[in-house]
Structure formats: C-alpha cells, structure tokens
N, CA, C and O atoms as a MOPAC input file, in Angstrom:
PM7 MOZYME 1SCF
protein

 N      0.82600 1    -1.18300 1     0.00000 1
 C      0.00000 1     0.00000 1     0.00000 1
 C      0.87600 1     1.25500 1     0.00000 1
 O      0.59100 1     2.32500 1    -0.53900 1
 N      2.20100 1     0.90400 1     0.82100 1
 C      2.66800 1     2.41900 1     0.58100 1
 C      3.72700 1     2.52900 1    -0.89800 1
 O      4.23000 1     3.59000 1    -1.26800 1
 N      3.87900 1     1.44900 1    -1.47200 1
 C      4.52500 1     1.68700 1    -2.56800 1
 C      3.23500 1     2.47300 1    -4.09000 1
 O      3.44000 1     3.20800 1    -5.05500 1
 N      2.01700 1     1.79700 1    -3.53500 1
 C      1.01800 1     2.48300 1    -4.13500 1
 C      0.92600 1     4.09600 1    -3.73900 1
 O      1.08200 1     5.06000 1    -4.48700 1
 N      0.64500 1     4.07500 1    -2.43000 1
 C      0.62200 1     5.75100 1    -2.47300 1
 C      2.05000 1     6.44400 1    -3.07400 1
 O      2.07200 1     7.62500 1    -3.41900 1
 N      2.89600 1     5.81500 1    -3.13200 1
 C      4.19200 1     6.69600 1    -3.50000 1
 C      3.95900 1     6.89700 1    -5.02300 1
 O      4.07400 1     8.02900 1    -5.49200 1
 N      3.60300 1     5.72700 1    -5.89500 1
 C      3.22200 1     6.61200 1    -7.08000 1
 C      2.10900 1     6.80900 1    -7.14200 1
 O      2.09700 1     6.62600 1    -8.35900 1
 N      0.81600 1     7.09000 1    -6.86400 1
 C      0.01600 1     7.96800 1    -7.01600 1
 C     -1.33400 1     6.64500 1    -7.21800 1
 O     -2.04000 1     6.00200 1    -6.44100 1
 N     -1.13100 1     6.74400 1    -8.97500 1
 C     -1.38300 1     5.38700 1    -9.52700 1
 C     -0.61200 1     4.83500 1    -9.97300 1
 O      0.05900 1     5.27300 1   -10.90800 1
 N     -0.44500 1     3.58000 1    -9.39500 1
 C      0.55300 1     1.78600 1    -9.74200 1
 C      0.28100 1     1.64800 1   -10.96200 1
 O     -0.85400 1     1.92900 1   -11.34800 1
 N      1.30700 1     1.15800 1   -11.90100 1
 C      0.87300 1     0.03200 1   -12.77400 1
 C      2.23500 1    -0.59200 1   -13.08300 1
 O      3.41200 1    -0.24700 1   -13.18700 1
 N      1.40600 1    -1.78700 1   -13.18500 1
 C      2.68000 1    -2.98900 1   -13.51900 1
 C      3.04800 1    -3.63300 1   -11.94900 1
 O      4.22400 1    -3.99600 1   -11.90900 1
 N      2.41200 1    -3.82200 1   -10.84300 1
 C      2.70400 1    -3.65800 1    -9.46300 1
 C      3.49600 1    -5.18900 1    -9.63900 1
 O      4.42500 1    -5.30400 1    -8.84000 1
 N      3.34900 1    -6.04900 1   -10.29100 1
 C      3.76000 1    -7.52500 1   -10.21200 1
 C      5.05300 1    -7.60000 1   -10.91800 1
 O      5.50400 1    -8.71400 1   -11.18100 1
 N      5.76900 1    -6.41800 1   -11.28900 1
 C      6.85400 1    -6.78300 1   -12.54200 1
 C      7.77600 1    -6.18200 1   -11.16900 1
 O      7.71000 1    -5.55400 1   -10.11300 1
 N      8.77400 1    -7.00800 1   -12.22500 1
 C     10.06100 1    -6.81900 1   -11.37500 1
 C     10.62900 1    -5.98500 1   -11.27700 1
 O     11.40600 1    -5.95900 1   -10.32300 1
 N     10.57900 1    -4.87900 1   -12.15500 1
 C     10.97300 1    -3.07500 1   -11.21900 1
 C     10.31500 1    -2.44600 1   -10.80100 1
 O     10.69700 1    -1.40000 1   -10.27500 1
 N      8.98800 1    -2.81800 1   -10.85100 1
 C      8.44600 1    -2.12400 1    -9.42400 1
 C      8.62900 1    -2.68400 1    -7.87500 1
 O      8.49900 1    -2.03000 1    -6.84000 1
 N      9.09000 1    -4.59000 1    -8.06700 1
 C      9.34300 1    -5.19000 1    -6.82500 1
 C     10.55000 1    -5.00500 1    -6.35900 1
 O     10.71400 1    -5.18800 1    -5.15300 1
 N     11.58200 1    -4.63600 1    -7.11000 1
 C     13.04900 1    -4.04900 1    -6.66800 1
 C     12.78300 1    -2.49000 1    -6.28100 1
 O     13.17400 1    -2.04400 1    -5.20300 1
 N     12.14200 1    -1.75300 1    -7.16300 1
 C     12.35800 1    -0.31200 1    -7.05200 1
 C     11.38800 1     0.21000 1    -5.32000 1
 O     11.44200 1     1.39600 1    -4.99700 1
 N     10.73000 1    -0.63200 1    -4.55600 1
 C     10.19500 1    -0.48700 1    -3.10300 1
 C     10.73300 1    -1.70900 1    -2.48600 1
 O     10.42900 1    -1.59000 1    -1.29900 1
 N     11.49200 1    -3.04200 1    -2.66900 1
 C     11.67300 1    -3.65400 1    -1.94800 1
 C     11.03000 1    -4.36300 1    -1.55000 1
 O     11.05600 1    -4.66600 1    -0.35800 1
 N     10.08500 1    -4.97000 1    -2.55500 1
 C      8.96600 1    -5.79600 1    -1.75200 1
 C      9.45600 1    -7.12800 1    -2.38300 1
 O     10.07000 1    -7.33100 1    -3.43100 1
 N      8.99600 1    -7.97500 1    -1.42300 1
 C      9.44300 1    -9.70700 1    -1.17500 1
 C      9.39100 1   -10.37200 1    -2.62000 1
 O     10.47900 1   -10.64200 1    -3.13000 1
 N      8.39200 1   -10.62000 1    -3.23000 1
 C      7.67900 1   -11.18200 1    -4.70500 1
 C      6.40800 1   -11.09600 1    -5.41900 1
 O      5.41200 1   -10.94000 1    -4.71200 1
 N      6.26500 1   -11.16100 1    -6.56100 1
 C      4.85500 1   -11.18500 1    -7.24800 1
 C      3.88500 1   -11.59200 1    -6.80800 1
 O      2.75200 1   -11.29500 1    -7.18800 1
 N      4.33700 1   -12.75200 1    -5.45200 1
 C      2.95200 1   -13.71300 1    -5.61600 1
 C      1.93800 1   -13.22400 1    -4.06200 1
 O      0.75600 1   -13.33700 1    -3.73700 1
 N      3.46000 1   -12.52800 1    -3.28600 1
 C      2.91400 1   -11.83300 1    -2.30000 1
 C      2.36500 1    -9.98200 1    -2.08200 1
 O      1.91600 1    -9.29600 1    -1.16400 1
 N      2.78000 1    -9.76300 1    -3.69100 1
 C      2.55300 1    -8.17900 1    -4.03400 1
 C      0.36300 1    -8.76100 1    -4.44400 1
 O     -0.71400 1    -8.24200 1    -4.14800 1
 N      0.72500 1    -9.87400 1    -5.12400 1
 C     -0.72600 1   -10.52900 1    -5.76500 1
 C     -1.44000 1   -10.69200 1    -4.46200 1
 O     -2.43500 1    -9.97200 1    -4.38100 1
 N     -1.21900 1   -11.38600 1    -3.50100 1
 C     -1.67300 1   -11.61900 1    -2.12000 1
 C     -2.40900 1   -10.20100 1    -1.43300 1
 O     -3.60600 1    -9.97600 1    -1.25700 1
 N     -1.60000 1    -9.62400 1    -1.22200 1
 C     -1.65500 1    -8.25200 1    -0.77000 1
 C     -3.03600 1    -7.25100 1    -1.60800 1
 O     -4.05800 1    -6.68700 1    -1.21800 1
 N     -2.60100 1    -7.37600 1    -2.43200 1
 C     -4.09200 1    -6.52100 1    -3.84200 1
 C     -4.77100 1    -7.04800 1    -3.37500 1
 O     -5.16700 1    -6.74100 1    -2.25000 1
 N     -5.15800 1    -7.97000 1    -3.97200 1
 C     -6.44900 1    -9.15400 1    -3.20700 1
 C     -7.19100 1    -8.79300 1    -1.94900 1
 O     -8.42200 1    -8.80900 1    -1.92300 1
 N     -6.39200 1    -8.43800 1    -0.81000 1
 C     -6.91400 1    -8.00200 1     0.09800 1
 C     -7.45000 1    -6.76000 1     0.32300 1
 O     -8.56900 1    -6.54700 1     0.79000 1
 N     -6.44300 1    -5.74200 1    -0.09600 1
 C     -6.88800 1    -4.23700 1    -0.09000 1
 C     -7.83300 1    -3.82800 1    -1.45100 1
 O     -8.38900 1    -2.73500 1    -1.56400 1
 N     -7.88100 1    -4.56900 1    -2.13700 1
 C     -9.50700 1    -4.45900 1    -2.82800 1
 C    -10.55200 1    -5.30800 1    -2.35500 1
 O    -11.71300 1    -5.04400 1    -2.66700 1
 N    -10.33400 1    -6.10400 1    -1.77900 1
 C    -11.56900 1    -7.09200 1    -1.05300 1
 C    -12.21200 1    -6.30800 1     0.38300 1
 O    -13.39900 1    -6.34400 1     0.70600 1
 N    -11.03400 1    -5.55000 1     1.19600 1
 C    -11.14300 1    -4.17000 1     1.82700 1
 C    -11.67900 1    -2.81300 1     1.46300 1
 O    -11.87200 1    -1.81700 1     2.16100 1
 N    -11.94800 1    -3.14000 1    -0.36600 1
 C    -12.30700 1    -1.36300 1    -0.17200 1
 C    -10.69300 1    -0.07400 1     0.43200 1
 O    -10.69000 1     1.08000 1     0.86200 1
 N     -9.74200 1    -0.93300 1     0.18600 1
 C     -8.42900 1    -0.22600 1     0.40200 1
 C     -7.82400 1     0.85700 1    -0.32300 1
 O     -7.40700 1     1.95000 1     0.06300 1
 N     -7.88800 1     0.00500 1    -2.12300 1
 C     -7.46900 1     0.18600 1    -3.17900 1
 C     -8.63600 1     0.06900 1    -4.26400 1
 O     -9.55200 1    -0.75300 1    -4.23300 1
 N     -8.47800 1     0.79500 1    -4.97400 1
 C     -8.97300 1     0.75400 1    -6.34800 1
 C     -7.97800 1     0.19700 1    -7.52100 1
 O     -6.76000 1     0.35100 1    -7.61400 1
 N     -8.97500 1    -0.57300 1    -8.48300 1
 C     -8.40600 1    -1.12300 1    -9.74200 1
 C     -9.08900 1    -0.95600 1   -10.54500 1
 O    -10.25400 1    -1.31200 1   -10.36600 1
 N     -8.62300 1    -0.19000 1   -12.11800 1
 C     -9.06700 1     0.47500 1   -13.28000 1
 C     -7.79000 1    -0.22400 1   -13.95000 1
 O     -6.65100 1    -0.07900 1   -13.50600 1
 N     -8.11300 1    -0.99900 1   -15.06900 1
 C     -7.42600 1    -1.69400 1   -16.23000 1
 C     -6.69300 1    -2.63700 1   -15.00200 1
 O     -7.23400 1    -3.43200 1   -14.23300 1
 N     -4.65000 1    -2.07900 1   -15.16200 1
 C     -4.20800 1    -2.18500 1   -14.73500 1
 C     -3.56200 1    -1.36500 1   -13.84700 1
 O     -2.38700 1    -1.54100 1   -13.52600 1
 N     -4.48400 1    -0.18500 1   -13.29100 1
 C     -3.86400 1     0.71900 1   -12.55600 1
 C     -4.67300 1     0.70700 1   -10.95600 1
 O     -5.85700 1     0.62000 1   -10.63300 1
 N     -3.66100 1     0.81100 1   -10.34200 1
 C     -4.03100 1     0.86100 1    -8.94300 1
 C     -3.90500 1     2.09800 1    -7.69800 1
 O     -3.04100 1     2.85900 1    -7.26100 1
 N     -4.73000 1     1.90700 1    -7.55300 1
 C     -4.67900 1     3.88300 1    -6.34700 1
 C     -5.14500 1     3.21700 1    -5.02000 1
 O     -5.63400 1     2.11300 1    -4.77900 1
 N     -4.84800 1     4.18500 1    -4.32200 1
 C     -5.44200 1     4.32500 1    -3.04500 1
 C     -7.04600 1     4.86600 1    -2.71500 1
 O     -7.26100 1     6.07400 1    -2.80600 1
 N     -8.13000 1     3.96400 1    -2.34000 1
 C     -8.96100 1     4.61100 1    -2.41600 1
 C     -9.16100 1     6.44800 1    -1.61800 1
 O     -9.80000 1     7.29900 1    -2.23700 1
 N     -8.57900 1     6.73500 1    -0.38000 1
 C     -9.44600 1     7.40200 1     0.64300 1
 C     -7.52200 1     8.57700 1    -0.07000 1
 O     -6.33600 1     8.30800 1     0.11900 1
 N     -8.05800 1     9.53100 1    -0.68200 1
 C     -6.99500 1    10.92700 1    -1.26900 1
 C     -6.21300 1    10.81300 1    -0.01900 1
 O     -5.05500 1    10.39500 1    -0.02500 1
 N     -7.12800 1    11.35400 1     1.55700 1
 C     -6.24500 1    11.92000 1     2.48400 1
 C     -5.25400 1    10.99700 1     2.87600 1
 O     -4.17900 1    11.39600 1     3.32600 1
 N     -5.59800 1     9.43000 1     2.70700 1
 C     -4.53200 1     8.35400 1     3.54600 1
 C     -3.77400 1     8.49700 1     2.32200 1
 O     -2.81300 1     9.11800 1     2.77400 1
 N     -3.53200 1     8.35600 1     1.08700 1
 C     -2.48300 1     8.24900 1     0.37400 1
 C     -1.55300 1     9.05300 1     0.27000 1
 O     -0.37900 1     8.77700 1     0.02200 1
 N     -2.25200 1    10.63000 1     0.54600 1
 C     -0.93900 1    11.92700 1     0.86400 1
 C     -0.17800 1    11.50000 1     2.04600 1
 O      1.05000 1    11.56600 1     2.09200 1
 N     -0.87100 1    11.09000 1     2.94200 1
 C     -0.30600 1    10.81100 1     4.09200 1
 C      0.78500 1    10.04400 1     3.87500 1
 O      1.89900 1    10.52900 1     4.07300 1
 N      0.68600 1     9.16500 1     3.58000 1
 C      1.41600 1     7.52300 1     3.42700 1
 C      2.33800 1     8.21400 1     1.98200 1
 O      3.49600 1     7.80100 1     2.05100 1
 N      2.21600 1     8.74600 1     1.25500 1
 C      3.37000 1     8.94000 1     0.40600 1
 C      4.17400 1    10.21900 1     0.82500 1
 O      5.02000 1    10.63800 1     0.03500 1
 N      3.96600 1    10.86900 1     2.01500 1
 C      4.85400 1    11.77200 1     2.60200 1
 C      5.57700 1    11.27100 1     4.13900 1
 O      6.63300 1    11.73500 1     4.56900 1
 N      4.88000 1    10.39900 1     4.71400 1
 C      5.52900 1    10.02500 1     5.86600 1
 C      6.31800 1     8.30200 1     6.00300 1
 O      7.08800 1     7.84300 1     6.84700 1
 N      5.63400 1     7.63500 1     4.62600 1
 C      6.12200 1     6.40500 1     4.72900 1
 C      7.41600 1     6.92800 1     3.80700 1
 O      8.32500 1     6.14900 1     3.52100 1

C-alpha cells in the first residue's frame, strides 16, 4: 500500500521493477496483498492501474512512509 501511495497510480505492481524499485518480497505476495486491499475497499483497480482509495490516507502515506 505504501509503494502504491508513492506513485500515485501503480501500474505494472507484479513486474520486477516495481518489486526491486520499493523492496517488496515477490509477485505472488505483491498478488496476495491486492487481493486483500480491494476485497477491503483499500485500493482501487481500473485496467491495470491501482490507487489508493481514501486521497487523504495516500498523501499521508506517500509523505511520511
């Protein structure tokens, strides 16, 4: 979630420079993760692009994370 708020809107969240360029573990647990924060109402998904639903938590989280 906070590699989402850092760009704004995600895309490509499963490829391998976006999993090097934040440091996250692998595809299958970046896949894990979506799953949840849209099954939450967390995140939004349009095509292949992904946001943060709620504006104020994503400023937040892409200035303090």
């Amino acid at each position: 979630m906070q590699a989402i708020a850092k760009e704004g809107i995600a895309k490509n969240i499963t490829a391998a420079k976006f999993i090097k360029k934040y440091n996250l573990t692998s595809a299958s647990s970046v896949q894990s993760a979506i799953k949840l924060l849209l099954k939450n109402d967390l995140i939004t998904q349009s095509d292949n692009n992904y946001r943060i639903q709620d504006f104020f938590l994503s400023e937040w989280m892409a200035t303090v994370f």
